[in-house]
N, C-alpha and C positions, 0 to 999 in steps of 0.2 A: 413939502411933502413930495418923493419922488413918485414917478409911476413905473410900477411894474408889469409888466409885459411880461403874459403869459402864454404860450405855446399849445394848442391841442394835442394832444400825442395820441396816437392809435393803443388799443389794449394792449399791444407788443413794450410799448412805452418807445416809439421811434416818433418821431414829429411827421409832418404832413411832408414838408418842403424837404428834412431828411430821407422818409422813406421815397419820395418820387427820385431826387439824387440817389439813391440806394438802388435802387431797379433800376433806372438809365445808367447807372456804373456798370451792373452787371449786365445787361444786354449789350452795351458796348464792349465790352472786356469779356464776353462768351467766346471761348477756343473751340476752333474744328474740332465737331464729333463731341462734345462738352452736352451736357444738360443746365437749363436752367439753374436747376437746385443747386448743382455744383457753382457755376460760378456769380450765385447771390449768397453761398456761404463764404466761399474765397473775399466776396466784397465785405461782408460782414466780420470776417476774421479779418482781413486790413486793418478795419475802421477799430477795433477792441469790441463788438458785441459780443454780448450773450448769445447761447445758441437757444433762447427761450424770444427772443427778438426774432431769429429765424423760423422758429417753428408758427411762431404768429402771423409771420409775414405772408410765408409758404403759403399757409393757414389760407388766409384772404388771396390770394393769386388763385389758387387751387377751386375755392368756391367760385372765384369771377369765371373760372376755365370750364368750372360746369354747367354754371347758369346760360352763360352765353355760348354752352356747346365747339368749347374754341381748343387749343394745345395751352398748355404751360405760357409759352413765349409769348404767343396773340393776348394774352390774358395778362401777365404781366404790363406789357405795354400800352393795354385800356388802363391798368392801373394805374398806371404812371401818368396817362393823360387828364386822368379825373383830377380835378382842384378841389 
């Protein structure tokens, strides 16, 4: 019997250890004068996703950036920190 190993994946359908690679791409790879949004689409368009993975993602950055009273960026990057 083999085991299969299965993945959590956030409602966006991106996985945990993807979507934290997915936001550290694009914080890395954010161009002067650039937004967020723009280049977590830009990573997203690379990688082949959906723009229904972006909107979910946004989605959760955007709630973290209000609860915790923070920007886009600040917000992202608790995301990314969270395990």
């Amino acid at each position: 019997m083999q085991r299969r190993e299965v993945a959590f994946q956030s409602p966006g359908g991106i996985g945990l250890e993807d979507r934290r690679d997915i936001i550290l791409e694009a914080i890395k790879d954010l161009h002067k004068n650039e937004t967020f949004e723009r280049a977590l689409g830009r990573v997203l368009r690379k990688r082949g996703r959906e723009y229904q993975e972006y909107q979910s993602l946004m989605a959760e950055i955007r709630r973290r950036a209000e609860k915790d009273h923070v920007d886009l960026l600040v917000a992202a990057k608790l995301e990314a920190s969270v395990d």
